[in-house]
Backbone as CSV, one residue per row, in Angstrom:
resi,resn,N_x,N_y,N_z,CA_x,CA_y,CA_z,C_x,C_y,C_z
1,UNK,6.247,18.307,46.571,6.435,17.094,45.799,5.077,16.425,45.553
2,UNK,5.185,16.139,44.409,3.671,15.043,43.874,4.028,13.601,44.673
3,UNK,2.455,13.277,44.921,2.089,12.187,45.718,2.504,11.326,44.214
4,UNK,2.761,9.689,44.423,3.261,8.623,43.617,2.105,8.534,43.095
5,UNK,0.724,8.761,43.099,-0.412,8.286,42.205,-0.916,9.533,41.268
6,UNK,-0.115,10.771,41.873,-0.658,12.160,40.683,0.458,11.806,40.101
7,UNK,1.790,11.669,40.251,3.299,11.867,39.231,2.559,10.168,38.276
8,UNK,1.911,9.652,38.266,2.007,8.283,37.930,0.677,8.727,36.787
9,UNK,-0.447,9.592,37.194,-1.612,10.091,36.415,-1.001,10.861,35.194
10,UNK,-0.224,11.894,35.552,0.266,12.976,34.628,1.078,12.009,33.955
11,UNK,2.667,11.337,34.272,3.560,10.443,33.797,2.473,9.869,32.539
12,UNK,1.711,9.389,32.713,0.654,8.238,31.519,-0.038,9.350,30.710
13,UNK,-0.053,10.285,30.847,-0.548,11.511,29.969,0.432,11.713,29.266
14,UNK,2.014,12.047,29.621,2.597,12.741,29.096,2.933,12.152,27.835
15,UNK,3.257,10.614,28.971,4.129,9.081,28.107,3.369,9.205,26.640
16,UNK,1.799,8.681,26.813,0.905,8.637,25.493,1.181,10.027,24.544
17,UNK,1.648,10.868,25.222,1.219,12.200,23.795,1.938,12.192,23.460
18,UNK,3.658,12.230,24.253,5.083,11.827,23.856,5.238,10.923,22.958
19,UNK,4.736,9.701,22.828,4.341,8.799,21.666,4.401,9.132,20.674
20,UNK,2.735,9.716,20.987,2.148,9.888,19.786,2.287,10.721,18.763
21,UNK,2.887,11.667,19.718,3.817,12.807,18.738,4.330,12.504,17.882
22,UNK,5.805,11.328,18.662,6.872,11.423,18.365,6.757,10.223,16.956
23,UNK,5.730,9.035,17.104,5.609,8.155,16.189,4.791,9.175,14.870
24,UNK,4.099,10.111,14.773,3.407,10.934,14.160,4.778,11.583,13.131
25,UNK,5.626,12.215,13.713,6.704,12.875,13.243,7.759,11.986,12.556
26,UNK,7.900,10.836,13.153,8.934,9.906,12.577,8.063,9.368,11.428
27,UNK,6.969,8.989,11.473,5.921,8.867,9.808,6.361,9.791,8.947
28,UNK,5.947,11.367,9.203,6.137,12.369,8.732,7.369,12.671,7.348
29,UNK,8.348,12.506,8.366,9.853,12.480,7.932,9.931,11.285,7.118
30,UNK,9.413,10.256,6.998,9.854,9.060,6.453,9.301,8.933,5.346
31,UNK,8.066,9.734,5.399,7.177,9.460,4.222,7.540,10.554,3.537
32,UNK,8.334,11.712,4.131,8.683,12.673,3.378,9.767,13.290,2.578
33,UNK,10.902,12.282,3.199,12.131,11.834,2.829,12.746,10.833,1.955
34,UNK,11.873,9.670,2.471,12.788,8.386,2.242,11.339,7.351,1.322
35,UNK,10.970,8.072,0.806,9.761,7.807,-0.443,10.154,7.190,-1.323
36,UNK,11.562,7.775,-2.124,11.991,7.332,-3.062,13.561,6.840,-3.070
37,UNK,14.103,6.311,-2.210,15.205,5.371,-1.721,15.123,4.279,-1.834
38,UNK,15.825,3.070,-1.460,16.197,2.039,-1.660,15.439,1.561,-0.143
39,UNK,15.091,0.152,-0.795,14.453,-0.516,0.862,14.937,0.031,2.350
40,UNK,16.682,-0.659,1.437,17.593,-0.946,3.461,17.478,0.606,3.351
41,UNK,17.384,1.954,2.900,17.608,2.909,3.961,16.467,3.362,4.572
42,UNK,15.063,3.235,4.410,14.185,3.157,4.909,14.197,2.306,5.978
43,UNK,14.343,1.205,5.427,14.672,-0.353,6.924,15.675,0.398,7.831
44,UNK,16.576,1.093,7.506,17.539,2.009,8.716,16.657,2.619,9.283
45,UNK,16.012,3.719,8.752,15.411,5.100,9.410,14.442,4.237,10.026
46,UNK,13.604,3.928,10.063,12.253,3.252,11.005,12.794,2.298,11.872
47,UNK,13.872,1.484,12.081,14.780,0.725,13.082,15.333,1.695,13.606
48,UNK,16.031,2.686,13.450,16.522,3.419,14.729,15.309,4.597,15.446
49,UNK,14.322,4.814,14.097,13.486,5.767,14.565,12.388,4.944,15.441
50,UNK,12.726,3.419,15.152,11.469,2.996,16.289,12.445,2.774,17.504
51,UNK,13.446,2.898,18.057,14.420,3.362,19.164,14.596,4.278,19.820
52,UNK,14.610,5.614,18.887,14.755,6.657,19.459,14.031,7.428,20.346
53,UNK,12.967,6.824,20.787,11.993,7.029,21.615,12.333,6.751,23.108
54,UNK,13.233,5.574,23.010,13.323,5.316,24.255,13.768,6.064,25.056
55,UNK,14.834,6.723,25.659,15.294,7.395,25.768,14.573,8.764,26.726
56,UNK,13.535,9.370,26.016,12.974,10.015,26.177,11.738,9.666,27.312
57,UNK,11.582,8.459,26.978,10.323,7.450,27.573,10.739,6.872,29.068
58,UNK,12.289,7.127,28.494,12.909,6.467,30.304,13.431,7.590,31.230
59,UNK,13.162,8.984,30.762,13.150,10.002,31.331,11.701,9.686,32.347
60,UNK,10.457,9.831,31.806,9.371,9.912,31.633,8.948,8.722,32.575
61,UNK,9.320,7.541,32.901,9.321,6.266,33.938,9.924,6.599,35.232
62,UNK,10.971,6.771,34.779,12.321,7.190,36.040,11.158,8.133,37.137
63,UNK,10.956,9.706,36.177,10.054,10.385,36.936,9.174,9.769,37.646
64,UNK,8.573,9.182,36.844,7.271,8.452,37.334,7.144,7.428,38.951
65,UNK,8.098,6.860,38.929,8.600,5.475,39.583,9.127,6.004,41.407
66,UNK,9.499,7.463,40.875,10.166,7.563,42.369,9.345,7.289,43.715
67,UNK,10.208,7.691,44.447,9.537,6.842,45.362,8.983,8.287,46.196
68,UNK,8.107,8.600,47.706,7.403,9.533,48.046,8.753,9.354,48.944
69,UNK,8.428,11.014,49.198,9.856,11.472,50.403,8.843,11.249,51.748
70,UNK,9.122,10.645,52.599,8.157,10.635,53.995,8.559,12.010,54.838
């Protein structure tokens, strides 16, 4: 088992690329899709796509947070 300050080093690596990916890709799609639509369905896709992250991110904490087995 990882000590709470390596799971907490890697966790902040992963968290940021997980991001950055994931905000990278949701641009992607939006700009590649929803270009030529109407406001509100754009205002949909970027409101749930700025959500859908979470999820993933509270995988990624949870890990992070545990506690050391003595």
């Amino acid at each position: 088992m990882l000590p709470a300050r390596t799971r907490k080093l890697i966790g902040t690596f992963v968290f940021i690329t997980f991001l950055t990916v994931y905000a990278l890709i949701a641009m992607a799609i939006g700009a590649r899709y929803l270009s030529t639509v109407h406001g509100i369905w754009q205002f949909l896709f970027y409101a749930v796509a700025g959500l859908a992250w979470l999820p993933g991110a509270m995988v990624i904490i949870s890990w992070m947070a545990k506690a050391d087995k003595q």
